[in-house]
C-alpha positions in Angstrom: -59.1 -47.6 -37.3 -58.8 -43.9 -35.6 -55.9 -43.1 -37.7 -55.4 -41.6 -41.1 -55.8 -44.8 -43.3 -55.1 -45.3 -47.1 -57.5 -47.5 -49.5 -55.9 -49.4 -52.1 -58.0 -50.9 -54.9 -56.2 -53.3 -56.4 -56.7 -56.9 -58.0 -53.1 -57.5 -58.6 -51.2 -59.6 -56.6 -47.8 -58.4 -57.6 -48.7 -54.5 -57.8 -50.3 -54.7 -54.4 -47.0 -55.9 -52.9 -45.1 -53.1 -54.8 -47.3 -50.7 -53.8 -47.4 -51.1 -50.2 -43.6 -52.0 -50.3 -43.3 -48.4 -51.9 -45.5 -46.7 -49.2 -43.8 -48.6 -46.8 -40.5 -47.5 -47.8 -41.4 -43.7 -47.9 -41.9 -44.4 -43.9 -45.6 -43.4 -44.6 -47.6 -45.0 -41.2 -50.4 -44.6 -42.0 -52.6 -48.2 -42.2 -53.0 -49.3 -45.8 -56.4 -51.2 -46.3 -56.6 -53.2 -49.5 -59.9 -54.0 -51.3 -59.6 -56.4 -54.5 -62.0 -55.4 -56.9 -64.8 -53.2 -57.8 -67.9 -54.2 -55.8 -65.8 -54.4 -52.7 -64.3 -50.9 -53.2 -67.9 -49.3 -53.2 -68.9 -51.5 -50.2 -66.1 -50.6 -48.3 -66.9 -46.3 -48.8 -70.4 -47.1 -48.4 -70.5 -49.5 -45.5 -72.7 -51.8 -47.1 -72.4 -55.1 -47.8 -69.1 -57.3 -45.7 -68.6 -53.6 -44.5 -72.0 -52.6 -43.0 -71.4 -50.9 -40.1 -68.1 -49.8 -40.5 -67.9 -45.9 -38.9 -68.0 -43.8 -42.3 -66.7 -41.0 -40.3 -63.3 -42.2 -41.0 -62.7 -42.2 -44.4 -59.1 -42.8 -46.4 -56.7 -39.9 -46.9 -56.7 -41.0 -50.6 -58.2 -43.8 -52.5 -55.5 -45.3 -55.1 -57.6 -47.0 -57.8 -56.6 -49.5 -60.6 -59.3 -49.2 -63.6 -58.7 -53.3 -64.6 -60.7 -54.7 -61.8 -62.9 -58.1 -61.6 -66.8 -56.9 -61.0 -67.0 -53.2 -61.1 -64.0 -51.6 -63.3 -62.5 -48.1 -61.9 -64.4 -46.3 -63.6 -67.2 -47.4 -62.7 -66.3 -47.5 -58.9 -65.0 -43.6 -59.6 -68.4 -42.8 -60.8 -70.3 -44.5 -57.8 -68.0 -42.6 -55.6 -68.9 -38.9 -57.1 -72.5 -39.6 -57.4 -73.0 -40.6 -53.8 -72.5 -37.0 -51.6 -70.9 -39.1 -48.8 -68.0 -39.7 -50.8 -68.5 -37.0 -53.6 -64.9 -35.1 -52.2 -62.9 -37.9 -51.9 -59.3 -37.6 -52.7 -59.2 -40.8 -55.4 -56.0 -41.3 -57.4 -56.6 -43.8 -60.5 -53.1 -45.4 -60.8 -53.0 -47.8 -63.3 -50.9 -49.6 -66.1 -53.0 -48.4 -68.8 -51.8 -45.7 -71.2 -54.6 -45.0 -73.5 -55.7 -41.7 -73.5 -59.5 -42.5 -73.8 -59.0 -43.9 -70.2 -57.1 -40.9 -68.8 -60.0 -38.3 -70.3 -63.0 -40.7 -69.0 -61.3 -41.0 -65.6 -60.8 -37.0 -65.1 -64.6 -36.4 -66.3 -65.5 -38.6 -63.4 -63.9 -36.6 -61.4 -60.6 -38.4 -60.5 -58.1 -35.7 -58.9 -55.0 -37.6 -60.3 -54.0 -40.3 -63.3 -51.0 -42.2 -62.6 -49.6 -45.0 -65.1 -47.7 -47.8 -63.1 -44.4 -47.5 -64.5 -43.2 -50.8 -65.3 -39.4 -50.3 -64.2 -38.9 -51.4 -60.7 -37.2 -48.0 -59.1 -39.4 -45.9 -61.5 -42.5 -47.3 -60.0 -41.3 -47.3 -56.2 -40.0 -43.4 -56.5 -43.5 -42.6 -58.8 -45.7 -44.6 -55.6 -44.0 -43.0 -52.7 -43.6 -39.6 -54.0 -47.8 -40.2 -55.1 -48.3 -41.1 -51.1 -46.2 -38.5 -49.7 -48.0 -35.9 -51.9 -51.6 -37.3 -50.8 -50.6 -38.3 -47.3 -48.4 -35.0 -46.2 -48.6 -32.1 -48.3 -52.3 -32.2 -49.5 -55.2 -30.6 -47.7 -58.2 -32.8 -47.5 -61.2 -31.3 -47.6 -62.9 -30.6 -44.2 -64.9 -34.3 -43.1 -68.2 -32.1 -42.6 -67.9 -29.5 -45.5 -71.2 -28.8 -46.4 -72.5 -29.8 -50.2 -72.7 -27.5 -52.4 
């Protein structure tokens, strides 16, 4: 890859098009990489699995997570992601249709740095993805690739 790359976890045929459409639109250029459910999202940060030996040194800008996934749900991938240290930092965004607030409090105690509800409108959720990957893909700081744990 050698470029700043975004990972998309999401089983939806219809909200990955919008999604990328929306990125797309918002000129980000970075590559968007697309995993379909749960199991494949964990493989993927991991390198295991279809993805063993993938460099782990390059690692998405921000991980945009659905919870409703075949496999392994989003919560549990968002709690495989904090308990392994290689991927304990990671920027992971759970952006989602669902609007229950018992999802929203489990996925912050887990450690997700942002909970966005798909809005259902067509412009709303273009403007609400592109201004998410603009935010995550130009104005945040990452933490350092090599930061020590703490």
């Amino acid at each position: 890859m050698n470029q700043p790359f975004i990972l998309l976890v999401e089983d939806n045929p219809d909200d990955e098009e919008l999604t990328l459409l929306s990125l797309r639109k918002h000129n980000l250029g970075h590559e968007i990489v697309v995993v379909r459910d749960g199991v494949e999202a964990v493989e993927f940060m991991a390198g295991e699995g279809q993805y063993a030996g993938r460099d782990l040194s390059e690692m998405p800008v921000v991980v945009l997570l659905d919870l409703k996934l075949p496999k392994l749900d989003g919560l549990g991938v968002l709690k495989r992601l904090r308990a392994d240290p290689r991927t304990r930092r990671q920027p992971v965004v759970v952006l989602t249709s669902s609007s229950q607030d018992a999802d929203v409090i489990a996925s912050y105690q887990l450690g997700a740095n942002s909970y966005v509800r798909k809005p259902v409108e067509f412009s709303s959720f273009m403007e609400a993805v592109g201004n998410l990957g603009l935010y995550w893909v130009l104005i945040n700081t990452p933490p350092p690739a090599r930061a020590p744990t703490i």
